[in-house]
C-alpha positions as CSV (number, residue, x, y, z in Angstrom):
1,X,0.0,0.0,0.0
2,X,1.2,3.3,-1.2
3,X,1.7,6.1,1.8
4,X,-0.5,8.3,0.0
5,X,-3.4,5.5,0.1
6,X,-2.4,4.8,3.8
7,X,-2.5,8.8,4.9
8,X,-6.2,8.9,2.8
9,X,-7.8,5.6,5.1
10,X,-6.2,7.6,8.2
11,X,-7.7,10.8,7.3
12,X,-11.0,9.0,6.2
13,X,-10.7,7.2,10.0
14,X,-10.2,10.0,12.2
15,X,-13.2,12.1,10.5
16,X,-15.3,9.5,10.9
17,X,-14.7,9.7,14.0
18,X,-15.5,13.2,14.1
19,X,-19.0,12.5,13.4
20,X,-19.8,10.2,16.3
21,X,-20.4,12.2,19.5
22,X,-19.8,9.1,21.6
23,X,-16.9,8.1,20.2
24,X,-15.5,12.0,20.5
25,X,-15.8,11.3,24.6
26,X,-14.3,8.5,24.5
27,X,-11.4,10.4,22.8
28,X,-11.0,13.0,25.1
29,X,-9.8,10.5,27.3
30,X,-7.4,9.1,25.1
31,X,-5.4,12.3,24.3
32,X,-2.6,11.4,26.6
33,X,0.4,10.1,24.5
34,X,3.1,8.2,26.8
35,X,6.5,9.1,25.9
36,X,10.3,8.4,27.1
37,X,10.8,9.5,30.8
38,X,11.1,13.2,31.5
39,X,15.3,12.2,32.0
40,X,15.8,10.4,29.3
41,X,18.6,12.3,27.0
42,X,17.1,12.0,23.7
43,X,20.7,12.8,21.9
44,X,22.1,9.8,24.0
45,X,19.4,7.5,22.2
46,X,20.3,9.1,18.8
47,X,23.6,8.1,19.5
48,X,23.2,4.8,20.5
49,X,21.1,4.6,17.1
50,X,23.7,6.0,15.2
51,X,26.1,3.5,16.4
52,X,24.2,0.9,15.7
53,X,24.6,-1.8,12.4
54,X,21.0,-2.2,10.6
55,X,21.2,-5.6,11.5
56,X,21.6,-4.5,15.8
57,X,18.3,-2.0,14.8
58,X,16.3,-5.1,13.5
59,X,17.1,-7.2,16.4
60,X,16.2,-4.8,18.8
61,X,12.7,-5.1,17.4
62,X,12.6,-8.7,18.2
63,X,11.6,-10.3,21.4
64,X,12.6,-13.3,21.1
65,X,12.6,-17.0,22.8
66,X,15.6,-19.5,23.9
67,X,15.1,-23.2,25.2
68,X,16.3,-24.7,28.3
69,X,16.7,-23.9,31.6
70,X,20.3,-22.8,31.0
71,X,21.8,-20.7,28.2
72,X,22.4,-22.8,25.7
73,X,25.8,-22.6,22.9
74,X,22.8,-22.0,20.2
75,X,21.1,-19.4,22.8
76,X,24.8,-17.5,23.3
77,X,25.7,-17.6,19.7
78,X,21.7,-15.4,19.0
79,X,22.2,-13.6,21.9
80,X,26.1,-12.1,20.5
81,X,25.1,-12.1,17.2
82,X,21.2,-10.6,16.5
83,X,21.5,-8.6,20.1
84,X,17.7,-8.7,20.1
85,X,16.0,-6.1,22.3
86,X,13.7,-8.3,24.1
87,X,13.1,-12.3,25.7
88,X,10.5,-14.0,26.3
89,X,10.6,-16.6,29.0
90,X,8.5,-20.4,28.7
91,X,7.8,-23.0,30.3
92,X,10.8,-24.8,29.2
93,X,12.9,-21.9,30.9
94,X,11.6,-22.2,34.1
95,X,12.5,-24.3,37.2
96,X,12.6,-21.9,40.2
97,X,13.3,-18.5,41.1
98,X,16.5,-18.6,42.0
99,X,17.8,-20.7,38.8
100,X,15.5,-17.9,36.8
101,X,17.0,-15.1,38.1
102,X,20.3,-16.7,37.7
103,X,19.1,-17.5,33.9
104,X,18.5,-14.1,33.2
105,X,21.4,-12.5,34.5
106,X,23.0,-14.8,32.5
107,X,21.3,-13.5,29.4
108,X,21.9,-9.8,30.1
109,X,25.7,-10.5,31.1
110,X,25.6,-12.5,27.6
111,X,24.3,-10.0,25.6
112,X,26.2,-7.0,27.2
113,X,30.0,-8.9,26.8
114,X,28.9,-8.8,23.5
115,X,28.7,-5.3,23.3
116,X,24.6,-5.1,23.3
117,X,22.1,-3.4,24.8
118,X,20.5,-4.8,27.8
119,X,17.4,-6.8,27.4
120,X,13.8,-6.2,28.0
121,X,13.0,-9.5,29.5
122,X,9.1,-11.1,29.8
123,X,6.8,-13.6,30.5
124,X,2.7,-14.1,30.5
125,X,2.1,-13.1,34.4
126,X,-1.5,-12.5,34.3
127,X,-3.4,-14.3,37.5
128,X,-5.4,-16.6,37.3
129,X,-5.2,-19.3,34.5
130,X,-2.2,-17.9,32.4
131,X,0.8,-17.2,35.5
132,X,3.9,-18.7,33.4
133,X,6.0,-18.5,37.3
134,X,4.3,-20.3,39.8
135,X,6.6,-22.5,41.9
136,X,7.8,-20.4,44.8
137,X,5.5,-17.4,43.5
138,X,2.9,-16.5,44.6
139,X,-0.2,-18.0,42.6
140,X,-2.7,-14.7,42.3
141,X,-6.1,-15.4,41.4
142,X,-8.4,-14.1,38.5
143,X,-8.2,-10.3,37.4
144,X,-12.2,-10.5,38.1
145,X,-11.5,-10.9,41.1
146,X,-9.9,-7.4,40.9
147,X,-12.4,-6.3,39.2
148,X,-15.1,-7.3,42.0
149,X,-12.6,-5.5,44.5
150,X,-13.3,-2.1,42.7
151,X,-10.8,-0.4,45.0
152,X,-8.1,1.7,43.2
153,X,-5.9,0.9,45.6
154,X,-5.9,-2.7,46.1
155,X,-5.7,-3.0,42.0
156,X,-2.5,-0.7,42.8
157,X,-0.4,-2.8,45.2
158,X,-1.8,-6.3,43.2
159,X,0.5,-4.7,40.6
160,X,3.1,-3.9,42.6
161,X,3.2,-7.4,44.6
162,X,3.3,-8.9,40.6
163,X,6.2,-6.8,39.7
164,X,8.6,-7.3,42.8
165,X,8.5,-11.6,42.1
166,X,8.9,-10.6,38.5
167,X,11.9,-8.3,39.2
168,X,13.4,-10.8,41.9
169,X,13.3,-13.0,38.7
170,X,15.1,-10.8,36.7
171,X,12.5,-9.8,35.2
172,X,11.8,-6.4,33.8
173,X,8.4,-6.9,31.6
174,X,5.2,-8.4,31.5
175,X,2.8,-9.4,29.2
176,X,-0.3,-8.5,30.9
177,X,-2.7,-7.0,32.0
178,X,-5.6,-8.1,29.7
179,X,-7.5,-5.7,29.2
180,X,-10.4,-7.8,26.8
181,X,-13.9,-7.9,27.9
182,X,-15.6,-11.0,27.9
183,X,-18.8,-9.9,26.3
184,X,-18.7,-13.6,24.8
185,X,-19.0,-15.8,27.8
186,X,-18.3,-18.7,24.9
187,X,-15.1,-17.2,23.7
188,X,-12.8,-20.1,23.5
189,X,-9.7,-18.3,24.5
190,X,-10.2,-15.0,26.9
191,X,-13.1,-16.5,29.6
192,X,-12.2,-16.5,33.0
193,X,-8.6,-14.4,32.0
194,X,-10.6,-11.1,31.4
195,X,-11.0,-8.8,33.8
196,X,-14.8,-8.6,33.3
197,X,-17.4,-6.8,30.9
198,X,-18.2,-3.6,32.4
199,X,-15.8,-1.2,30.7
200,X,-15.7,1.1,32.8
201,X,-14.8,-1.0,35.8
202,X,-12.3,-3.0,33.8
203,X,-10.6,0.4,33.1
204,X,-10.4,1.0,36.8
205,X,-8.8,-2.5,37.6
206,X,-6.5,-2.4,34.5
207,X,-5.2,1.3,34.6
208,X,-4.2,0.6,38.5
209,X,-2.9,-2.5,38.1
210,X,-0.1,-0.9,35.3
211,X,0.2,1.9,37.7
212,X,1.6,-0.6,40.2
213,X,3.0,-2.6,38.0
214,X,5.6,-0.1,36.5
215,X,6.1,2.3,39.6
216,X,7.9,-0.6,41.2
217,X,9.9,-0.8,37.0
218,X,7.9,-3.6,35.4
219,X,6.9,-2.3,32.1
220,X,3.1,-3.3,31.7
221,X,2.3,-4.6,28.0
222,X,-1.7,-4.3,28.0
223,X,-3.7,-6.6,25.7
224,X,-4.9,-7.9,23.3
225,X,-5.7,-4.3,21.3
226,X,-8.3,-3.5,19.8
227,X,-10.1,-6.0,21.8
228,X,-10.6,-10.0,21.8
229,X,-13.2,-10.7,24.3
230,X,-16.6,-10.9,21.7
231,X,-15.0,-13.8,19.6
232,X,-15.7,-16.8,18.4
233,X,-12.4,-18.3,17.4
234,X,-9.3,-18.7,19.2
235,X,-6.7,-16.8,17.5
236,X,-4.0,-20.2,18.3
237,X,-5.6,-21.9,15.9
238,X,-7.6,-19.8,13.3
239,X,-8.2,-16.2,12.5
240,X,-11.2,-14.8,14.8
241,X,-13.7,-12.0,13.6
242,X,-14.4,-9.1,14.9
243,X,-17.4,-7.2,12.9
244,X,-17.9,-4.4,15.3
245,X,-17.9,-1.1,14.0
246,X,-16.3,2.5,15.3
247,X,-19.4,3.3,17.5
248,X,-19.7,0.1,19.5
249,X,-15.4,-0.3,19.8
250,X,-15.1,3.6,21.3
251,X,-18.0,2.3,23.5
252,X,-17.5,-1.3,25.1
253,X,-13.9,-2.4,23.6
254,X,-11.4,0.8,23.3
255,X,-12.5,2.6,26.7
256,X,-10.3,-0.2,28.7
257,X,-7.2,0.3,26.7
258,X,-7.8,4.0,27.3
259,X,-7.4,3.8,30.4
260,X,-4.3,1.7,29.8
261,X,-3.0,4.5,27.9
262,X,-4.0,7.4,30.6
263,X,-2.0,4.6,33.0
264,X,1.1,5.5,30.1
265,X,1.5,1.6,29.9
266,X,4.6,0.9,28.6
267,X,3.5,-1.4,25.6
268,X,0.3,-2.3,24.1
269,X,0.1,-6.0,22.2
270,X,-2.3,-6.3,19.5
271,X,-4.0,-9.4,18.9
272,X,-4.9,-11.3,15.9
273,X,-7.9,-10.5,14.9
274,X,-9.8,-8.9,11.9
275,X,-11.7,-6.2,12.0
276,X,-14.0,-6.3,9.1
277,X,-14.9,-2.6,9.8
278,X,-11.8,-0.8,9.3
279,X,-10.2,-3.8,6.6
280,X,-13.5,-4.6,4.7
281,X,-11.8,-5.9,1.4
282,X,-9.4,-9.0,3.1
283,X,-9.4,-11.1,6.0
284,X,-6.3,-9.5,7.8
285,X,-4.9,-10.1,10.9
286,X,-5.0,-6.1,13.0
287,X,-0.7,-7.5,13.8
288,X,-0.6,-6.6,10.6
289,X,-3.4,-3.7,9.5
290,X,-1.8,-0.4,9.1
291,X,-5.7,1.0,9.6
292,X,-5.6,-0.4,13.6
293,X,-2.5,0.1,14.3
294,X,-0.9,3.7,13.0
295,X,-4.6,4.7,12.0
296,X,-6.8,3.4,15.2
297,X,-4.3,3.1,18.2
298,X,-1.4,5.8,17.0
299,X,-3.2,8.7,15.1
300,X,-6.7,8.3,16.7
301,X,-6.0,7.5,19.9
302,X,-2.9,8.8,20.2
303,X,-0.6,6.1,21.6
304,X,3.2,7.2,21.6
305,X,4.3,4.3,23.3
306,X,5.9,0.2,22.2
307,X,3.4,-1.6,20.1
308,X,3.8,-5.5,20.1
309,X,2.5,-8.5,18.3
310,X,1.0,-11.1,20.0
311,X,3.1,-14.3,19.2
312,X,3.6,-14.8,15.1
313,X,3.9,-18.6,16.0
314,X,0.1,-18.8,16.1
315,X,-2.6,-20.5,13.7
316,X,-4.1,-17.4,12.7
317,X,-0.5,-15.8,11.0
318,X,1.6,-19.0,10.6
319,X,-0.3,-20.7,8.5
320,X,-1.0,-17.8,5.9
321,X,2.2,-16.0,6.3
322,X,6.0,-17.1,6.0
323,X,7.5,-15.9,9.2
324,X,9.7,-13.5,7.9
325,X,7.3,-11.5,5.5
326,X,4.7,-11.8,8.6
327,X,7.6,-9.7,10.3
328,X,7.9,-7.4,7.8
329,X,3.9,-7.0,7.1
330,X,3.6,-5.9,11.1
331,X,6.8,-3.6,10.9
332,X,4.8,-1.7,7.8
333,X,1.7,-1.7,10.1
334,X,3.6,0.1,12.7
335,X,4.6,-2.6,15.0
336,X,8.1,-1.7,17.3
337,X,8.4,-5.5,18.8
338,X,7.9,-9.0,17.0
339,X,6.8,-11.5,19.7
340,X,8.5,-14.7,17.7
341,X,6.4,-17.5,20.2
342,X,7.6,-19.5,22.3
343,X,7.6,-22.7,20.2
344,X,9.6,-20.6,17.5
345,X,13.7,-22.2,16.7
346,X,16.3,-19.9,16.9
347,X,17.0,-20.7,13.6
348,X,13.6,-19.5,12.1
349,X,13.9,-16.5,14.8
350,X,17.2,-15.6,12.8
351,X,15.4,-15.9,9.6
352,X,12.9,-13.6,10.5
353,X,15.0,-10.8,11.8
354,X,17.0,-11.6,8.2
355,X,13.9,-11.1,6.1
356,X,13.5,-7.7,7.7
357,X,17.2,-6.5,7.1
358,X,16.4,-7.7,3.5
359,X,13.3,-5.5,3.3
360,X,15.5,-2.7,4.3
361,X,18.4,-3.4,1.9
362,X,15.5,-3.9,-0.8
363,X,14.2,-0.9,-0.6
364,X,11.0,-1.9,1.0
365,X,11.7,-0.8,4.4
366,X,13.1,2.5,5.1
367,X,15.7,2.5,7.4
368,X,14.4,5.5,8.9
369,X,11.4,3.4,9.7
370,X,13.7,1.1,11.9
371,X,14.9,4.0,13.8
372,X,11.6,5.3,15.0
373,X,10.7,1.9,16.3
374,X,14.3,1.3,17.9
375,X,13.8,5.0,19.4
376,X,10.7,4.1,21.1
377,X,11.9,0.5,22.5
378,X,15.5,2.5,23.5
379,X,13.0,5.4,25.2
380,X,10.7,2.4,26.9
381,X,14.3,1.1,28.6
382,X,15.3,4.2,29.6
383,X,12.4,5.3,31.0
384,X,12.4,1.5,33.2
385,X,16.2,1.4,33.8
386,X,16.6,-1.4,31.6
387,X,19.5,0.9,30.0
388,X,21.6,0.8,33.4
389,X,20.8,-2.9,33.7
390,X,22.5,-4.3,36.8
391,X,22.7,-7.8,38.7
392,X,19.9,-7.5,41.4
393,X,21.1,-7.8,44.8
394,X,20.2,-10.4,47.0
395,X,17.4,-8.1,48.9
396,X,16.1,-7.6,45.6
397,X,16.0,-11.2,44.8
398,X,13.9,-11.6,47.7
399,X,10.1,-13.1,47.1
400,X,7.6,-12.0,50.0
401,X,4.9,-14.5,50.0
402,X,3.9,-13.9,53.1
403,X,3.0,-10.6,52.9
404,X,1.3,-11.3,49.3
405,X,-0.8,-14.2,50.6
406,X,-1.9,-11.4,53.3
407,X,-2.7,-9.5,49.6
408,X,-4.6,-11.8,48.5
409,X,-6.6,-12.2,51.5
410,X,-7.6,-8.7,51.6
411,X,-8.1,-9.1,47.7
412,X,-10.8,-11.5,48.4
413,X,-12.1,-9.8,51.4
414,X,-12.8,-6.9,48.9
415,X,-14.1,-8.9,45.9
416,X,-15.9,-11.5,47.2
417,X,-19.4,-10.3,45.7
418,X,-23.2,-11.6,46.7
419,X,-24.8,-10.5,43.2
420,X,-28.2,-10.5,44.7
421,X,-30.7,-12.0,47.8
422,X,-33.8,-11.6,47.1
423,X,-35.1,-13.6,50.3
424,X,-32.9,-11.9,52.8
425,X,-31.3,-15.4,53.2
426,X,-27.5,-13.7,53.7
427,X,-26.5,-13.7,57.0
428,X,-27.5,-16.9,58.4
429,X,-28.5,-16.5,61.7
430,X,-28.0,-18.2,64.7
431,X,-31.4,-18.9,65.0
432,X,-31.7,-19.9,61.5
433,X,-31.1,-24.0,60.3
434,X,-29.0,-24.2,57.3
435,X,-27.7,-26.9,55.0
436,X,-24.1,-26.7,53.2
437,X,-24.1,-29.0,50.1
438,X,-20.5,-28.6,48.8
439,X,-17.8,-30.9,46.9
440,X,-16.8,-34.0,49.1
441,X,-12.8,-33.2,48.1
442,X,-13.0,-29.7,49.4
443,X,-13.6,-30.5,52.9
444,X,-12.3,-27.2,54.0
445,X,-15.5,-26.1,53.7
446,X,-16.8,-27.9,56.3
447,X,-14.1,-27.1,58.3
448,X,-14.5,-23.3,57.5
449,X,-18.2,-23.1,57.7
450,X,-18.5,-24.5,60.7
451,X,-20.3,-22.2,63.3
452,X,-20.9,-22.6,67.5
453,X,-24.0,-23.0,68.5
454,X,-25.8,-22.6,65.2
455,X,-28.0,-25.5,63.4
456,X,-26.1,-26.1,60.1
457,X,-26.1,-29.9,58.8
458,X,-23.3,-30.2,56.4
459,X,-23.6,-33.0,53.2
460,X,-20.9,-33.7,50.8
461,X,-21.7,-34.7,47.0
462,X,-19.3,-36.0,44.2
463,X,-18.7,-34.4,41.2
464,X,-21.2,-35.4,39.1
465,X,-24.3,-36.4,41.7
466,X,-26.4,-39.3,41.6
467,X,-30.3,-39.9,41.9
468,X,-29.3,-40.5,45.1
469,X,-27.4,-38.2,46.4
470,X,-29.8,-35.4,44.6
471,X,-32.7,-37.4,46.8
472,X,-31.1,-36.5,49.9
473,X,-30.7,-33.1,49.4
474,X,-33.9,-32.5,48.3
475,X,-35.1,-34.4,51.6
476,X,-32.5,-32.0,53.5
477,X,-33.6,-28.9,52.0
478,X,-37.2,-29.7,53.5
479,X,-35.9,-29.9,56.4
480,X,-33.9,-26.3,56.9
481,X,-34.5,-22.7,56.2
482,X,-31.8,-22.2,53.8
483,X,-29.6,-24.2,51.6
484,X,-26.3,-23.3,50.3
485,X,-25.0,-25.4,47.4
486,X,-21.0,-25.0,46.7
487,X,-20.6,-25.0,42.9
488,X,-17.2,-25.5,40.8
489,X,-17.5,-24.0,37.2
490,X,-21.3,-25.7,36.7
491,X,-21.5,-23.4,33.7
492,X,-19.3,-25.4,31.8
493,X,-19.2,-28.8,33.4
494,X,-23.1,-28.2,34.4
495,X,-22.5,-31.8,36.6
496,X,-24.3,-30.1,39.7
497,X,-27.0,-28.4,38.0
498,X,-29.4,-31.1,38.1
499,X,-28.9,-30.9,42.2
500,X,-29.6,-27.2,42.3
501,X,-32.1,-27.4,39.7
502,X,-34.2,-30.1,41.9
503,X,-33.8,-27.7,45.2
504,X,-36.6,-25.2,46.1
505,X,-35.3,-22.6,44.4
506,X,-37.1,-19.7,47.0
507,X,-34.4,-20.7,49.7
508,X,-31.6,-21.7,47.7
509,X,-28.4,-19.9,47.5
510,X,-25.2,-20.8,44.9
511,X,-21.6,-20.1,46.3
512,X,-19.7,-20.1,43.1
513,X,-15.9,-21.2,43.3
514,X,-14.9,-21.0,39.7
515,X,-16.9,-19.6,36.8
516,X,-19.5,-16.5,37.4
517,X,-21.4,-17.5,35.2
518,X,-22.7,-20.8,37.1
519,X,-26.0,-18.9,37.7
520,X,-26.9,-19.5,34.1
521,X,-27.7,-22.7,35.0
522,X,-30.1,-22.2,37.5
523,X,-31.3,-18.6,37.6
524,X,-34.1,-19.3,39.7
525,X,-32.3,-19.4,43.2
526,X,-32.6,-17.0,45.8
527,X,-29.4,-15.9,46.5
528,X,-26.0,-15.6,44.5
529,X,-22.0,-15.3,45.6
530,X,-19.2,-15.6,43.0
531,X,-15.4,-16.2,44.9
532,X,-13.8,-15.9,41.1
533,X,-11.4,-18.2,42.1
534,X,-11.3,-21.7,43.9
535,X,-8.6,-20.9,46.5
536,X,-8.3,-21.0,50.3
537,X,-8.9,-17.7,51.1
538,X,-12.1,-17.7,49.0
539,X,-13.5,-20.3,50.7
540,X,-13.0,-18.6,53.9
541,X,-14.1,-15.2,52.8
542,X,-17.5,-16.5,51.5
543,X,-17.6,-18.6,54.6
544,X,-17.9,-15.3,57.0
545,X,-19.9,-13.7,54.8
546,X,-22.3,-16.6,54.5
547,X,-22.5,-16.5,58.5
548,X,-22.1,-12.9,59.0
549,X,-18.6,-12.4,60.4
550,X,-17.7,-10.3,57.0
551,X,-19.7,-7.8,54.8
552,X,-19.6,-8.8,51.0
553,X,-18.1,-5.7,49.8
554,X,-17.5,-7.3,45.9
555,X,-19.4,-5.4,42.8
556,X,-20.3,-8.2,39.9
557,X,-17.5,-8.2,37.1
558,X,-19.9,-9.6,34.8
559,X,-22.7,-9.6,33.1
560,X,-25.1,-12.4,34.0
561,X,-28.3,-10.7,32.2
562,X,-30.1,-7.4,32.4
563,X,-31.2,-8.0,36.2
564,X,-27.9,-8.7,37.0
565,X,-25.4,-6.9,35.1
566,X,-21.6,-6.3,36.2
567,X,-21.5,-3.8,39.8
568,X,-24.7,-5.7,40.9
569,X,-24.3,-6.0,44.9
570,X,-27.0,-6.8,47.2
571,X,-25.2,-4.9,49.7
C-alpha cells in the first residue's frame, strides 16, 4: 500500500470519528500520548542509534525466545550475534526463582559482553489461568476478582506485589494485564482471564494495576488491542472475527485500553484478529493492519508508546504468512516489537530478523522506519532502567509471599461479591437452620463453615451427583431454612446443575468457586456469591460472609443478564 493510500484511510478514520459524538468522549480520554521519561537524554538514544549496524536496529525489534533452563551454545551464539531487544521466557525456561533469576542474569551479562544493549525480559504473568512462574511465587487469582474488588488501591499494590517476584526473577516486563472484555462468555480463549465486561470497571482494575505494575519498574504490555473478548475463534488456531464497528469499539472495547494509555503503559500487544470494519476488502490479521494500528491506536488514539504483536507462531499468522514476510507486514503496520512464540527455533527467529534486514536493503523498508521503532523501544528502557541494567542484589531477589498471601486475603475480602438475595437469606442467623451442600474433596468447607451453637447440617456430594445423592438433598432442603449449594464451574461442566435445579429454588443460595457465570444454569435461586477463584482464602471469605462475620463488599465483574449486570451487589 502506497503512503498516500495509507495517509487517505487515516484521514478517512479519524473524520469519521469526528461524526460520532460518543466516540469524540471517548477520545478525550485518550489524548494522553506516553512518551520516554522526562530524563531520558534524547541525543544519548540518537547516539546509540547512530552506532548501531542495521542488523543490531532489526534485532532490537525482536523479542525473542531460547530453550532450556540454561543458556544454551545456540542461545549465546543469538544472543552475540542478533543482540535482540527483548526475551520471552516459557515454560521450558523455568524451574525456580532462584535458577530464573540466575538465567537471566545470565542473558543480560551475555548480551552485554557482547557489546549489546541490555534486554527487555518477559513472561505471561496475568493471574489466574495464564501465570507462566508459579513454583515459589505467589499463585494470584483471576483479574475479576480485581475487578469485583473495585478499589483503586488494592488493583495498585496487586500490581506492585506482581512486579517485585517478577523483578526478583530478573525480570523487567510483562505481558499482561488483559485488558479484553468477555462480552462472549463462549469465547474459547479470553473466559475467566478477562478482567470482566463492564468497561468502565475493567478500566479501573486495569489502569491501577499498570500503575503498580511499572512504579515498582515492570513495564506493563496491556492486551490484546483493539479487543478480543466478543470472539468466536481462538486466534492459536484460526483467524477470529471481529465485525464491530467504530461506535460500539469507542464504546465497550477501546475505553479499557484507554485507560491503559491514561495509565502511560509501557507497551500495548495487538491481537490477531480482523476487524472487518476498518479492513473490509481481506481477512487481515490487526498485527498486521496499518488502519488499527498507525490509523486506530497511533493517530486516533494517540498512543506514543511500544506496540507489540501477539506471538507470530500462532494459527491465525503462521499458516497464511511465511514468518519472515509476517515480520515485515507488522513492521509496515507500525509494530516496534515481533513476539517470535515461544515454540519458534532460533534458527527461524534468525530468519525472521534476516527477512527484515532484507526489506530494508531492498528498498521496501526505510531505514528510517527502523529508527523510529528502535527510538521508542530505547526510550521504553530508559524510562524503566533497563538501560543501566545491573545484577539484582540479594534483597532484591527476595520473594515475600507472606505478605502477598496477606494480599490476597484482603483481595478476596474486597471482591468476594453476593450479586443479589432476594429472600434476605445472607447472614445466616444463629437462630436460622441451614444446610451446606459442597464438593466431598473440598472438605475445607466444612471445616470453614462451621459455626458454635448454630443448626447447620453439612452433606458432601461427588462431582457429578447421583439420583441418590440429589434425593437427599432434596429431603435436607425440607428440612432447613436455607440451603447453600457449593458449585465448581457448573456453567461449563453443568454436573451439579441437576442438584440445584431439583432444590426449592425460594431458599436456595449458589456459592460459586470458579466460573461467574454458574448462575446461568439455574437462575431461579434465591441468593447468589461468586469467589472468582477456587482458593483457600475464598472459601473462607465467602464462609464469613455466609455466617455474618464479614460484609460482601465485591461489585459483579460480569454480566449475567439485564437483572444482573456487572457492579450488581446486594449490599
Amino acid at each position: 500500500m502506497q503512503n498516500s493510500q495509507r495517509l487517505a484511510i487515516s484521514r478517512r478514520l479519524v473524520l469519521r470519528s469526528f461524526h460520532i459524538c460518543v466516540l469524540m468522549f471517548v477520545l478525550l480520554a485518550m489524548c494522553f500520548s506516553p512518551t520516554a521519561a522526562q530524563n531520558t537524554n534524547s541525543q544519548d538514544i540518537d547516539a546509540i542509534i547512530a552506532s548501531m549496524t542495521l542488523e543490531h536496529k532489526v534485532g532490537q525489534m525482536f523479542m525473542v525466545n531460547l530453550y532450556g533452563a540454561g543458556l544454551t551454545d545456540v542461545g549465546s551464539a543469538m544472543l552475540q550475534t542478533w543482540q535482540p531487544g527483548a526475551l520471552f521466557i516459557g515454560v521450558s525456561n523455568i524451574e525456580s526463582p532462584q535458577q530464573v533469576a540466575q538465567l537471566n542474569t545470565t542473558y543480560q551479562q551475555t548480551i552485554i559482553a557482547a557489546g549489546g544493549i541490555p534486554l527487555f525480559i518477559s513472561t505471561d504473568q496475568e493471574g489466574g489461568l495464564i501465570q507462566r512462574l508459579r513454583e515459589g511465587f505467589t499463585i494470584w487469582p483471576v483479574p475479576m476478582l480485581v475487578t469485583a474488588a473495585h478499589d483503586p488501591d488494592l488493583a495498585y499494590r496487586v500490581g506492585q506485589g506482581m512486579a517485585q517476584e517478577l523483578r526478583a526473577a530478573g525480570l523487567n516486563m510483562s505481558l499482561a494485564p488483559v485488558a479484553d472484555l468477555n462480552t462472549n462468555i463462549d469465547n474459547p480463549i479470553i473466559g475467566r482471564r478477562s478482567p470482566g465486561t463492564n468497561p468502565d470497571m475493567v478500566g479501573l482494575s486495569v489502569s491501577n494495576v499498570i500503575r503498580g505494575m511499572q512504579d515498582m519498574g515492570v513495564m506493563a504490555a496491556v492486551k490484546h488491542f483493539p479487543g478480543h473478548g466478543d470472539t468466536s475463534e481462538d486466534s492459536h488456531t484460526t483467524l477470529p472475527t471481529v465485525n464491530h464497528n467504530l461506535l460500539r469499539l469507542s464504546t465497550v472495547e477501546l475505553p479499557p485500553f484507554a485507560a491503559a494509555i491514561e495509565a502511560e503503559t509501557g507497551a500495548v500487544m495487538i491481537g490477531h484478529l480482523w476487524m472487518t470494519q476498518l479492513d473490509p476488502d481481506t481477512p487481515l490479521p490487526a498485527t498486521l493492519s496499518y488502519n488499527v494500528i498507525t490509523g486506530l491506536l497511533r493517530d486516533e488514539m494517540g498512543y506514543g508508546g511500544v506496540v507489540m504483536t501477539d506471538a507470530m507462531e500462532m494459527d491465525a499468522i503462521d499458516t497464511v504468512y511465511a514468518p519472515g514476510e509476517a515480520a515485515v507486514l507488522a513492521i509496515e503496520a507500525g509494530v516496534d516489537l515481533v513476539l517470535t512464540g515461544a515454540n519458534t527455533g532460533e534458527g527461524t527467529q534468525a530468519e525472521e530478523m534476516q527477512a527484515v534486514v532484507d526489506a530494508v536493503r531492498s528498498g521496501r523498508l526505510s531505514e528510517e522506519r527502523i529508527d523510529e521503532s528502535v527510538r521508542r523501544i530505547l526510550e521504553a528502557k530508559a524510562r524503566f532502567g533497563v538501560l543501566d541494567w545491573t545484577p539484582p542484589s540479594p534483597e532484591d531477589a527476595q520473594i515475600n509471599l507472606e505478605a502477598h498471601a496477606a494480599l490476597i486475603e484482603e483481595l478476596f475480602q474486597a471482591g468476594v461479591t453476593l450479586a443479589y438475595d432476594t429472600n434476605n437469606h445472607i447472614p445466616i442467623m444463629p437462630e436460622q437452620s441451614a444446610a451446606i451442600i459442597f464438593p466431598g474433596n473440598r472438605a475445607q468447607i466444612q471445616r470453614d463453615c462451621s459455626v458454635d451453637g448454630g443448626n447447620v447440617r453439612y452433606y458432601a456430594v461427588s462431582d457429578t451427583p447421583t439420583e441418590a445423592e440429589i434425593a437427599a438433598a432434596i429431603t435436607l432442603a425440607g428440612q432447613v431454612d436455607t440451603i447453600v449449594v457449593w458449585t465448581r464451574d457448573a456453567y461449563e461442566v453443568g454436573d451439579l446443575a441437576p442438584l440445584v435445579n431439583a432444590l426449592p429454588p425460594e431458599k436456595t443460595v449458589v456459592v460459586a468457586l470458579v466460573s461467574p457465570y454458574d448462575w446461568l444454569r439455574f437462575p431461579q435461586i434465591s441468593a447468589y456469591m461468586v469467589t472468582y477463584s477456587p482458593m483457600e482464602a475464598a472459601v473462607t471469605t465467602a464462609c464469613a460472609i455466609l455466617f455474618g462475620e464479614l460484609p460482601a463488599r465485591g461489585q459483579l465483574a460480569v454480566d449475567l443478564s439485564s437483572e444482573v449486570p456487572a457492579g450488581s451487589s446486594a449490599e
